[in-house]
C-alpha positions as CSV (number, residue, x, y, z in Angstrom):
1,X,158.8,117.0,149.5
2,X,160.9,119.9,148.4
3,X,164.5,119.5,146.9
4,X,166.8,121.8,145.4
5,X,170.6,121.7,143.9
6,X,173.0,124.4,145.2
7,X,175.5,125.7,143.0
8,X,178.6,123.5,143.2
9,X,180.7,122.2,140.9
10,X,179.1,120.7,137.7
11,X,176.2,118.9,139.2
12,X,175.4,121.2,142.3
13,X,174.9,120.3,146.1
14,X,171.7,118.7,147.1
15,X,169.6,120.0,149.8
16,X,165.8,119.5,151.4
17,X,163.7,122.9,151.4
18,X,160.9,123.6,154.0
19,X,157.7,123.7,152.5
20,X,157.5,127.2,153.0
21,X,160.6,127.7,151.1
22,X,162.8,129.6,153.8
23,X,164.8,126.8,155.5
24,X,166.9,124.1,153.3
25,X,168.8,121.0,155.2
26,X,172.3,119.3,153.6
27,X,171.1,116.4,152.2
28,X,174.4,115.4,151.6
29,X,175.0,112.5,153.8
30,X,171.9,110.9,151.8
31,X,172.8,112.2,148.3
32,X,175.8,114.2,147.2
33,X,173.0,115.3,144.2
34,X,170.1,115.1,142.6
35,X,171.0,113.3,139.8
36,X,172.4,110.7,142.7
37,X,169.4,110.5,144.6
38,X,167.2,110.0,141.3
39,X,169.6,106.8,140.3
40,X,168.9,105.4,143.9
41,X,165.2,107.0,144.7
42,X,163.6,104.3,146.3
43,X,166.3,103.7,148.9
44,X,167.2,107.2,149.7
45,X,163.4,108.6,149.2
46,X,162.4,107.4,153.3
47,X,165.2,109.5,154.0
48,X,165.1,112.4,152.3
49,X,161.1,112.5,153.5
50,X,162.6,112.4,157.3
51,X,164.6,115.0,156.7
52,X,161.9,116.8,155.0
53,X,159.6,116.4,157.7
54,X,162.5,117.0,160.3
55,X,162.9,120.4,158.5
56,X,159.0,121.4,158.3
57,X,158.6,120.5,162.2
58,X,161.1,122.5,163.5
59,X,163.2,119.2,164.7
60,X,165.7,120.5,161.7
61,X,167.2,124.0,162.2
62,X,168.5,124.0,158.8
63,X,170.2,127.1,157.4
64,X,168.1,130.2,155.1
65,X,167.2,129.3,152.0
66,X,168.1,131.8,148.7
67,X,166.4,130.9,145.8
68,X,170.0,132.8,143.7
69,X,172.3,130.3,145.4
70,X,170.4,127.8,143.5
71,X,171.6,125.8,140.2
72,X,168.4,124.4,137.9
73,X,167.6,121.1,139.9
74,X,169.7,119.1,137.6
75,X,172.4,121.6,136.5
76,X,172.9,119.0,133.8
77,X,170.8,116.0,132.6
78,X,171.0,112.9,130.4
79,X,168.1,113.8,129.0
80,X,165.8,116.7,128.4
81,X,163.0,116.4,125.9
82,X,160.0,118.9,125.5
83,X,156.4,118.0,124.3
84,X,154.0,120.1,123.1
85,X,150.9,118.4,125.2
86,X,148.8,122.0,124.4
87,X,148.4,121.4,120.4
88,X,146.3,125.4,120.9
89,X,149.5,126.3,120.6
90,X,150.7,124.5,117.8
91,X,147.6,125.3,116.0
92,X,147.3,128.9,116.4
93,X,151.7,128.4,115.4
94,X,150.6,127.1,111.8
95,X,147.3,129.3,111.4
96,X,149.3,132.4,111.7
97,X,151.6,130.9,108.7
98,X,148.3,129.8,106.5
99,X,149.4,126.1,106.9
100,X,146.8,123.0,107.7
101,X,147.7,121.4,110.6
102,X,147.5,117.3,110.4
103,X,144.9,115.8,112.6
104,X,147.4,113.1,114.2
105,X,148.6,116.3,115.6
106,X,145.8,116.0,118.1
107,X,146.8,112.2,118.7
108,X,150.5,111.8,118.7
109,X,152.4,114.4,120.2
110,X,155.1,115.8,118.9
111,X,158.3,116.1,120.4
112,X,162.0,117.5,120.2
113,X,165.5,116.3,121.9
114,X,167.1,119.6,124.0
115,X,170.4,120.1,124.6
116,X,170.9,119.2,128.4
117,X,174.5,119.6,129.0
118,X,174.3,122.8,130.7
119,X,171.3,124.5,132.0
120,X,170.9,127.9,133.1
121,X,170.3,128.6,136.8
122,X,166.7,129.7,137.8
123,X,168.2,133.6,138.4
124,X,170.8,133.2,135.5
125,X,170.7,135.9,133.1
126,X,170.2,135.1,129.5
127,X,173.3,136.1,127.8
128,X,173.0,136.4,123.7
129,X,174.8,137.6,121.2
130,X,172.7,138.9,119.1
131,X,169.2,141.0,120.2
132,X,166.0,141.4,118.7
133,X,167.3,139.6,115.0
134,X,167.6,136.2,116.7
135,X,164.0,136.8,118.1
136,X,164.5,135.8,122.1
137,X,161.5,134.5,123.8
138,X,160.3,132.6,126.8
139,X,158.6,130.0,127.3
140,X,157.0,129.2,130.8
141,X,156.6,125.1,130.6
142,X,156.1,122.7,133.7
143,X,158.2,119.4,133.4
144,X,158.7,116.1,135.2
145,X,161.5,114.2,136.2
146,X,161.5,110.1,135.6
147,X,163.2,107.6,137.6
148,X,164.3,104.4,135.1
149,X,161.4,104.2,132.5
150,X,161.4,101.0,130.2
151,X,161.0,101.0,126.9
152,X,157.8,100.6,125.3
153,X,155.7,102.0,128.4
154,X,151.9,102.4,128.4
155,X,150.2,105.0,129.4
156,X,148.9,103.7,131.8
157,X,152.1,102.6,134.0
158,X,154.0,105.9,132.5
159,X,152.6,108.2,135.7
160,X,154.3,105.6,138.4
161,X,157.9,106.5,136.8
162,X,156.9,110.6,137.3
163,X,159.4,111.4,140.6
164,X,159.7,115.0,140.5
165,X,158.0,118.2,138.9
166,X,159.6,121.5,138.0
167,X,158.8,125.2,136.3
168,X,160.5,125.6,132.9
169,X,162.4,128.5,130.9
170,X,162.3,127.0,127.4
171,X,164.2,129.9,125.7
172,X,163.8,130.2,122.3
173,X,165.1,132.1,119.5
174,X,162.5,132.8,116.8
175,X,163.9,134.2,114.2
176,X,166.2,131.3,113.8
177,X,163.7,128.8,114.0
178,X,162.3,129.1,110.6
179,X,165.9,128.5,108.8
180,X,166.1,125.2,111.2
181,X,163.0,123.9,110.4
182,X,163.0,124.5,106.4
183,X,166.1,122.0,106.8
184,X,164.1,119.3,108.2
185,X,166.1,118.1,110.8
186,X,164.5,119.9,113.9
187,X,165.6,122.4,116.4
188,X,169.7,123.0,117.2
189,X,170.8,126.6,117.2
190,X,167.2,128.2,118.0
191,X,166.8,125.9,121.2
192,X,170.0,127.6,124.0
193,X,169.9,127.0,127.3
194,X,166.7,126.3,129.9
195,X,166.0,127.4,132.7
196,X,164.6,125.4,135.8
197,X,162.8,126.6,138.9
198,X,164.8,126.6,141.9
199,X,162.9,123.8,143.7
200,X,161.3,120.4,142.2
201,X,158.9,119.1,144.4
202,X,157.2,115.6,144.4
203,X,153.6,114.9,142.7
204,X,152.1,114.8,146.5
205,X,153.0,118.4,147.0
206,X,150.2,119.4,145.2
207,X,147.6,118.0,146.6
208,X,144.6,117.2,144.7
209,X,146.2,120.2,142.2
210,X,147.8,117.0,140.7
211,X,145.2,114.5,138.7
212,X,145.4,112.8,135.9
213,X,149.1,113.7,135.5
214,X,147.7,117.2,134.9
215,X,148.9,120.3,137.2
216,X,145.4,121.6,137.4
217,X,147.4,125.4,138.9
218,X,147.1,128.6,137.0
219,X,151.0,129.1,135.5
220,X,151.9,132.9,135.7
221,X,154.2,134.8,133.8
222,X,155.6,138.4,134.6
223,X,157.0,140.3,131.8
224,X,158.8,143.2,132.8
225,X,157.1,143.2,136.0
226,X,153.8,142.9,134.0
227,X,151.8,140.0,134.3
228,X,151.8,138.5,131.0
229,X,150.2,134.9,131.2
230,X,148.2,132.9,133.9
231,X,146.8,129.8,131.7
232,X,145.7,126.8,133.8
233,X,147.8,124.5,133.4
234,X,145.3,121.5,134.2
235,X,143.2,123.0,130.8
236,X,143.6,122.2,126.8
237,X,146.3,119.6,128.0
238,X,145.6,117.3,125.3
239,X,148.3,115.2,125.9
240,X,149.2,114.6,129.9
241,X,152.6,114.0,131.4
242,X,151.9,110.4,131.3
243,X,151.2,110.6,127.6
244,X,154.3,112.1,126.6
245,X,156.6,109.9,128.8
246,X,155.1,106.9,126.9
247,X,155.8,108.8,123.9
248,X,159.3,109.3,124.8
249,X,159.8,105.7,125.6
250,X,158.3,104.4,122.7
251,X,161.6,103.1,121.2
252,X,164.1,103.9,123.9
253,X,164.2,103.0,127.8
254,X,164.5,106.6,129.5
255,X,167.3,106.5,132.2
256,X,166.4,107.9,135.8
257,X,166.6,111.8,135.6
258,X,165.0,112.3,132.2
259,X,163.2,115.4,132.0
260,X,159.9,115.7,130.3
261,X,158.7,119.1,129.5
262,X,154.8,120.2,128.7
263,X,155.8,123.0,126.0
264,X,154.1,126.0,126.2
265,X,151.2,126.0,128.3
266,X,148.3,127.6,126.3
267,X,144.2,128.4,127.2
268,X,142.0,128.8,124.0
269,X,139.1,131.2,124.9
270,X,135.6,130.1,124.1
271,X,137.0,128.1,121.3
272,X,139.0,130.0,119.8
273,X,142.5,132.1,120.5
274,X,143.0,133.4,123.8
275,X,143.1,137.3,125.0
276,X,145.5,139.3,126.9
277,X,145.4,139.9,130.9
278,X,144.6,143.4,130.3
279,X,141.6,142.7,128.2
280,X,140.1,139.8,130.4
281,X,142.0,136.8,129.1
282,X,144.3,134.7,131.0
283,X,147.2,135.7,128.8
284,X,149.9,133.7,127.4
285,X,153.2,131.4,128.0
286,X,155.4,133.2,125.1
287,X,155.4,136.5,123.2
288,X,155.3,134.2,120.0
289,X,151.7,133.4,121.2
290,X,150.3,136.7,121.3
291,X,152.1,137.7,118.0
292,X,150.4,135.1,116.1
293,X,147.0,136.2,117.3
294,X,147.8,139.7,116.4
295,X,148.9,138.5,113.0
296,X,145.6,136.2,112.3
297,X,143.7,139.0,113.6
298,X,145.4,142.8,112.3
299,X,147.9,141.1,109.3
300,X,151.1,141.2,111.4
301,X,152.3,141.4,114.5
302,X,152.6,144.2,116.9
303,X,154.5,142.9,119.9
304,X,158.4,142.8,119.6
305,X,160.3,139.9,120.7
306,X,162.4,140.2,124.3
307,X,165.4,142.8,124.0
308,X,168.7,143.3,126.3
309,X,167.4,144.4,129.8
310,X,163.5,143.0,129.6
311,X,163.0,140.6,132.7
312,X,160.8,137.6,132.7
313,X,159.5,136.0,135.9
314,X,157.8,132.9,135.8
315,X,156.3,131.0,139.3
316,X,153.1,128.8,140.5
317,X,151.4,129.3,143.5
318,X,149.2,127.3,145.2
319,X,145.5,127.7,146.3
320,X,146.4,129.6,149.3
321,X,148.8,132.5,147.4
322,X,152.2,130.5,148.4
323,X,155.2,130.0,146.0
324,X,154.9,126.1,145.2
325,X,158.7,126.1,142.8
326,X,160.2,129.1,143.9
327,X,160.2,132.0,141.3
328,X,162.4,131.8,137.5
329,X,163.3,135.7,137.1
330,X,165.5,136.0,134.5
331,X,167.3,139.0,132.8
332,X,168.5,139.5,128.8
333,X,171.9,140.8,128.1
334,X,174.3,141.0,126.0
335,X,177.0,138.1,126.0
């Protein structure tokens, strides 16, 4: 099933897309929103699959669906925390600052709180106020959504509470970063807005794509109309979404519409550091990936961070070619 929140008011309009993404039904008679149908899911879930299957059939006119007159999912959520399940990444992070990384690293995932008050729509422009010297990058993520999750889940039950899946924007401002982090207290300023894909989907969408809690798709990134990254995202997941919810949960019960993000999905390439597109690698999920390899590998970087006017795109397709999410495509301006 297919779902998507149209921009109204604070917490958008909820409606049932076609599987093919061009027709949407009002789901409004079931739930006014997302964030209402995830706080009654397994009452309103026969229903909205009805309508779903209505819609799909052809029994369901339904009205066009535009991927711009969509909000994220959940315009706004009580939660939104982001793993970093592919520690690649975090390792090539610290080898390209000469620091050890700990080996719990590889065994307890590490974590950070977002802010989740108001998210950026999936064709939103990213409005800064400040260019190049904050450092703007993206950072194409795939993230569940949970209905009621108590505290102190295994792993093992932790998959049962995944409800919904989603595409992810995590923007993030590097050159503030550093400055954050030297206080100890985590991420704030260098953490704005994310962005969600204009359609969630449940886990049975993809198939036998989904195992293990894994999304075993290729994840593609277009920068500037370029294609940037396509990492599968089923590969050097060391932790899975199942994992990280537990995490998550460990001394908290997680309220129905948390979102759990993957962070920055990341291939390593026969071992070691993966290569651009362009020179037969699969690419990468954030310009801070391929700056770090250039840095372990030449001294210092060579790829600037985004400016005003560079575009990012970010979308999943299935085995057949088709949009599974609908597409993230983003500008940068000015604020």
């Amino acid at each position: 099933m297919k779902l998507a929140s149209l921009k109204h008011g604070r917490d958008g309009k909820l409606v049932v897309v076609s599987k093919d993404l061009k027709r949407m039904a009002d789901a409004g008679d079931i739930a006014p929103t997302m964030q209402a149908a995830l706080d009654d899911w397994a009452s309103v879930l026969p229903r909205l699959r009805a309508l779903y299957e209505s819609l799909n059939s052809g029994a369901e006119k339904g009205e066009v669906f535009n991927e711009a007159d969509c909000a994220s999912p959940l315009p706004r959520a009580f939660q939104w925390a982001d793993g970093s399940a592919y520690v690649n990444h975090v390792e090539l992070v610290r080898k390209a600052r000469n620091a050890e990384m700990p080996e719990t690293f590889w065994t307890d995932p590490l974590m950070y709180q977002g802010g989740s008050d108001a998210f950026l729509a999936p064709h939103e422009p990213v409005k800064m106020p400040q260019d190049e010297g904050w450092g703007i990058d993206f950072e194409a993520e795939i993230a569940v959504i949970t209905d009621d999750v108590p505290m102190g889940v295994a792993t093992e039950d932790a998959g049962k509470h995944i409800k919904l899946l989603m595409l992810v924007n995590d923007v993030s401002l590097r050159g503030l970063i550093p400055g954050e982090l030297a206080k100890g207290f985590g991420f704030f300023q260098s953490k704005p807005s994310s962005a969600f894909s204009p359609v969630c989907i449940t886990p049975d969408e993809l198939g036998d794509a989904w195992d293990d809690t894994k999304v075993n798709l290729p994840l593609l990134s277009h920068y500037n109309g370029e294609l940037f990254g396509k990492p599968e995202a089923g590969v050097d997941m060391t932790f899975n979404f199942a994992k990280l919810i537990s995490h998550a949960a460990k001394s908290r019960p997680l309220g129905a519409g948390a979102i759990i993000g993957s962070g920055t999905v990341s291939n390593k390439l026969d071992g070691g550091p993966g290569k651009p597109v362009a020179e037969g690698g699969v690419g990468y999920s954030c310009i801070a990936e391929i700056r770090m390899i250039e840095t372990i590998e030449h001294g210092a970087p060579k790829t600037s961070f985004m400016k005003f006017g560079d575009t990012i795109r970010i979308e999943m397709l299935d085995r057949d070619g088709a949009s599974i999410f609908g597409a993230i495509d983003q500008v940068i301006e000015k604020a």
